[in-house]
C-alpha positions as CSV (number, residue, x, y, z in Angstrom):
1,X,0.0,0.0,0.0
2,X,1.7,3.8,-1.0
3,X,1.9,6.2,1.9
4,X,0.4,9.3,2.3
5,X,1.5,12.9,3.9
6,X,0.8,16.6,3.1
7,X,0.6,16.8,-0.4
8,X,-0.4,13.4,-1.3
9,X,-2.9,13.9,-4.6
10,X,-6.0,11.9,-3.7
11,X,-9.8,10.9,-5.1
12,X,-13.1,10.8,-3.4
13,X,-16.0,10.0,-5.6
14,X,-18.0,12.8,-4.5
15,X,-15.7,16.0,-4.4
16,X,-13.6,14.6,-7.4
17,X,-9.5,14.8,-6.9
18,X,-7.9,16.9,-4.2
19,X,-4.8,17.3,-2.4
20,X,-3.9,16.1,1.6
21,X,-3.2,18.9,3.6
22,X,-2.5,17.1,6.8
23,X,-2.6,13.3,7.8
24,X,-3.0,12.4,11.4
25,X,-1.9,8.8,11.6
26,X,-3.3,8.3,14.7
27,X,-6.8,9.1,14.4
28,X,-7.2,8.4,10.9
29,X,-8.4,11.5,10.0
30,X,-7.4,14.2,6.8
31,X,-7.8,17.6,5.7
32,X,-8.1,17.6,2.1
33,X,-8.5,20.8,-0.5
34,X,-10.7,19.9,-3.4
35,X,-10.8,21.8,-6.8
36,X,-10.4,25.6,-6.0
37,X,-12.3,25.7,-2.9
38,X,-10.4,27.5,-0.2
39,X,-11.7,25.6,2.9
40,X,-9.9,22.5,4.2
41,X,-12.4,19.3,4.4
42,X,-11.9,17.0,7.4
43,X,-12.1,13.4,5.8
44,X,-11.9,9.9,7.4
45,X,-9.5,7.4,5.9
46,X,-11.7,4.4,7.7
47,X,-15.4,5.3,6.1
48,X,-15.3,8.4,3.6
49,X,-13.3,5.8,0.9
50,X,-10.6,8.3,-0.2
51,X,-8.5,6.7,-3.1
52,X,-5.4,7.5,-4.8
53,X,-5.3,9.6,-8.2
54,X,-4.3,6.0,-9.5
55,X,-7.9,5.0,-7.6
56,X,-5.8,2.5,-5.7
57,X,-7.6,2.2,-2.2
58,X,-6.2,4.4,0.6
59,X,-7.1,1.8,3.4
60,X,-6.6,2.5,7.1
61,X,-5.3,0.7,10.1
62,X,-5.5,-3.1,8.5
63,X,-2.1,-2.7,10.8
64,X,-1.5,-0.4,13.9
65,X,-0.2,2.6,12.9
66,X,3.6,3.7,13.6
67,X,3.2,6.8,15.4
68,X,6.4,7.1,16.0
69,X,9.7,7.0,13.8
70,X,12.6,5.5,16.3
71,X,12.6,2.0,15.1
72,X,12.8,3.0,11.6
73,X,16.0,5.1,12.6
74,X,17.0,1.9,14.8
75,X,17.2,-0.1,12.0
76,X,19.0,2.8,9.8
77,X,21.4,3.3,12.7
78,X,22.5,-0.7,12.6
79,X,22.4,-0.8,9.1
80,X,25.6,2.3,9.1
81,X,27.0,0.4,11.4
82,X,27.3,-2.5,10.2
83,X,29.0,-0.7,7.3
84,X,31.6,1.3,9.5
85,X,29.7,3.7,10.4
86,X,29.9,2.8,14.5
87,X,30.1,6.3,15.4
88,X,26.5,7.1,15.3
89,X,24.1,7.2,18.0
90,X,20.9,7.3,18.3
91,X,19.6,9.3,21.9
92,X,15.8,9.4,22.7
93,X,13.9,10.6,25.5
94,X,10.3,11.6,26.7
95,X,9.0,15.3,26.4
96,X,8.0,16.7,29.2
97,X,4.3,16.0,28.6
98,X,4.8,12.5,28.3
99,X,2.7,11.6,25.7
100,X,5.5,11.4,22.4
101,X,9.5,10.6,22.9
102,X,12.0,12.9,20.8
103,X,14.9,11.9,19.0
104,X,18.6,12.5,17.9
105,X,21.4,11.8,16.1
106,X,24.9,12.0,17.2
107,X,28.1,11.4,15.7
108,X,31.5,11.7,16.8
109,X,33.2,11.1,21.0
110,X,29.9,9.1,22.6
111,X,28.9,11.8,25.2
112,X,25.4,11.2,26.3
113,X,25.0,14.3,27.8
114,X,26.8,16.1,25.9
115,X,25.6,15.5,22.2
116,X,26.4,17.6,19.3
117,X,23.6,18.9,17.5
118,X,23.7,19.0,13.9
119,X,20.2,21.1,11.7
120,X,17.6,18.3,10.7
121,X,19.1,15.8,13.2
122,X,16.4,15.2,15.9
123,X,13.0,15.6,15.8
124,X,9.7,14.2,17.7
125,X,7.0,12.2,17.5
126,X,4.4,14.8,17.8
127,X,5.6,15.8,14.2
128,X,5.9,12.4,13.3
129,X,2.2,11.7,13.2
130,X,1.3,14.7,11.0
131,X,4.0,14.5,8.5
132,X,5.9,10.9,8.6
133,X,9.2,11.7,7.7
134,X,12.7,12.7,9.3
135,X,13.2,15.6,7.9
136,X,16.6,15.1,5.8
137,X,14.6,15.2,2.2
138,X,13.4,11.4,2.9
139,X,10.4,10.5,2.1
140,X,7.1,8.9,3.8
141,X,7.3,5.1,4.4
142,X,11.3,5.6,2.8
143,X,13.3,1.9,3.5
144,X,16.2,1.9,5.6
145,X,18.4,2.1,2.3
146,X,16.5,5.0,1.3
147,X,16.7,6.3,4.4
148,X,20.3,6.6,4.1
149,X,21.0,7.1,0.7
150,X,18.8,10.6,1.9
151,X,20.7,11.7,4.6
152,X,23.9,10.8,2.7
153,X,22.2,13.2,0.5
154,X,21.3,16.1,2.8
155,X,24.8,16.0,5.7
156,X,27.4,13.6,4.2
157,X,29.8,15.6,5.9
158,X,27.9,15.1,9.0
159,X,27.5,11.1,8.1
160,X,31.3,11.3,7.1
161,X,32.0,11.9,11.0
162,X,30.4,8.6,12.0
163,X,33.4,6.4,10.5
164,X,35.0,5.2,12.8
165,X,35.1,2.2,15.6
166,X,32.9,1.8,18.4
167,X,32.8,-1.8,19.2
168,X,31.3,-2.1,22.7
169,X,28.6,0.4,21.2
170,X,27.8,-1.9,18.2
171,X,27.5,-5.4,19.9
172,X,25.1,-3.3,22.4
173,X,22.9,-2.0,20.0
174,X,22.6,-4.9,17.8
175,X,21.5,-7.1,20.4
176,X,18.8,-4.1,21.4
177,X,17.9,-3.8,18.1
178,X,17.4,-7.9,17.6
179,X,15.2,-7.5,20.8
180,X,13.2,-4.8,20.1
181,X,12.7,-4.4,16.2
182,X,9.9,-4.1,15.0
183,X,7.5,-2.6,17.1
184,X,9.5,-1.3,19.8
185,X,12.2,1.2,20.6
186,X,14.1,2.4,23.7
187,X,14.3,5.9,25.4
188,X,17.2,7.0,27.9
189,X,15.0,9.8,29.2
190,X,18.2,11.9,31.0
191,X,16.8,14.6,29.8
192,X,13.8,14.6,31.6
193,X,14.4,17.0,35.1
194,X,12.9,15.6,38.1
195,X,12.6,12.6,36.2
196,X,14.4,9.1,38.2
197,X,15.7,6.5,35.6
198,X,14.4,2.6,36.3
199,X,17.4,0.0,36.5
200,X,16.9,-1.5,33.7
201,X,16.9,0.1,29.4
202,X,13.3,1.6,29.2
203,X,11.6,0.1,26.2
204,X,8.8,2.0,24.6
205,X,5.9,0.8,21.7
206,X,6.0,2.7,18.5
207,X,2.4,1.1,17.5
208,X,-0.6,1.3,18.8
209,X,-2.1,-1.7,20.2
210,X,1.2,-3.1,21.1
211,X,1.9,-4.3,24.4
212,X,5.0,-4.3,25.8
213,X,7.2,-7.3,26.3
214,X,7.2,-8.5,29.7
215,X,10.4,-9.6,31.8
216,X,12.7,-8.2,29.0
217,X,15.6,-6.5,31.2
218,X,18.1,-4.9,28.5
219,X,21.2,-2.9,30.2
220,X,22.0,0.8,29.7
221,X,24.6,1.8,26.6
222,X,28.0,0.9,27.2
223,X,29.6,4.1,29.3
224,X,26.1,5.6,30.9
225,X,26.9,4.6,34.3
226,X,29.9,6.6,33.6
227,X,27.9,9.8,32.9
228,X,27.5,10.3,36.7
229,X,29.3,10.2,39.7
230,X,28.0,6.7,42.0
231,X,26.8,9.2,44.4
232,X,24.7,11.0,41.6
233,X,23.6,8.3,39.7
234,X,22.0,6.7,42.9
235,X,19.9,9.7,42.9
236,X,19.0,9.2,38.8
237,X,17.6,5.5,39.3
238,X,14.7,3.8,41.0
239,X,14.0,0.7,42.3
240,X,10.7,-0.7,42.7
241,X,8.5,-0.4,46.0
242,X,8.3,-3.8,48.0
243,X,4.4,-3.4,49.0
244,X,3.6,-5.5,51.8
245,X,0.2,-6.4,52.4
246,X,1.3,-8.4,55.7
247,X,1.1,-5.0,57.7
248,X,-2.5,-3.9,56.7
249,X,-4.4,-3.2,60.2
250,X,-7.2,-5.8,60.5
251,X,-9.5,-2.9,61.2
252,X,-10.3,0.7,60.3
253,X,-10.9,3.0,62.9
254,X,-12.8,5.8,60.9
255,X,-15.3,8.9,61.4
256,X,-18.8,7.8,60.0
257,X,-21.2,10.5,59.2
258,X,-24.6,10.2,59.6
């Protein structure tokens, strides 16, 4: 099935052909400008039977949607490395209102914390689900060798910094990425103020309707531990309570109101 974004040509049988003006993946729903009308028309990719100028089907959610792009750039990330590329890193984390994870990528010395930033290398999840793309010239639904081929494309001096070794950092994220890829991602979440970090790699669903593996522990990058002092980072993490029902009073002495 193509993709679709802003701009995508399109035909519905009533208003004739048209032109997306923005997809929300999550929802299902379009705007759409038809002809030379001037207002936007809020469609519904599940029952208003939107086609393609081709009048291929535009179908919706026969799979759960990706709403977010990190195990696409996962897979992109492994692929570079496994052709020498080791010095690229991938660093996500939560916004602060918890509901989509941003994104970047690094090259060069593996600081965590202290990540160079480099124009149309990070973005969010929030933009994601509007307009499905990275934002290096790729475009929607793009492979992993197109995805590469387009940042090559956009940054290939950026890219150019990534040769290099990183070994520790390569076995590490091939073994996340055999564990998590497809349908899940992970998020470091430093970032995040106020924020404690669990003990074990937090793992995060990039479709909906995806539950999350259970009893999957994954360790931290190779040199996050180093990232803080021991006194510091015993601050950053948090164990689980230990709720103990044993201690429960076998009656309540309450008010009652009459």
């Amino acid at each position: 099935m193509k993709t679709i974004a802003p701009g995508t040509v399109i035909f519905h049988r009533h208003r004739g052909y048209g032109v997306l003006m923005s997809v929300n993946l999550l929802t299902g729903w379009v705007a759409a400008r038809f002809g030379d009308e001037k207002r936007e028309l809020d469609l519904n990719l599940s029952t208003d039977d939107i086609q393609h100028a081709d009048g291929e089907a535009i179908l919706f959610r026969l799979h759960p949607p990706e709403r977010m792009p990190h195990a696409r750039l996962m897979a992109m990330v492994r692929t570079l490395h496994a052709a020498g590329y080791q010095k690229l890193y991938l660093y996500s984390w939560p916004k602060p209102s918890g509901l989509h994870w941003r994104w970047q990528l690094f090259t060069g010395c593996r600081n965590w914390m202290e990540r160079p930033c480099r124009p149309g290398w990070q973005g969010s999840g929030a933009d994601y689900n509007f307009n499905p793309v990275m934002g290096w010239g790729d475009a929607p639904g793009a492979s992993t060798d197109e995805l590469i081929q387009a940042l090559a494309q956009f940054d290939p001096a950026g890219l150019a910094q990534a040769l290099g070794k990183d070994e520790d950092h390569t076995v590490w994220f091939a073994n996340v990425c055999e564990q998590l890829l497809p349908n899940y991602a992970y998020s470091l979440g430093a970032d995040t103020p106020g924020s404690p970090l669990p003990l074990h790699l937090p793992i995060i669903s990039v479709r909906q309707r995806s539950s999350l593996p259970e009893n999957l522990q994954l360790s931290y990058p190779p040199g996050w531990d180093k990232t803080w002092s021991p006194e510091s980072r015993a601050r950053h993490y948090q164990l689980r309570a230990v709720v103990r029902h044993d201690v429960i009073p076998n009656s309540w002495s309450l008010p009652l109101e009459f």
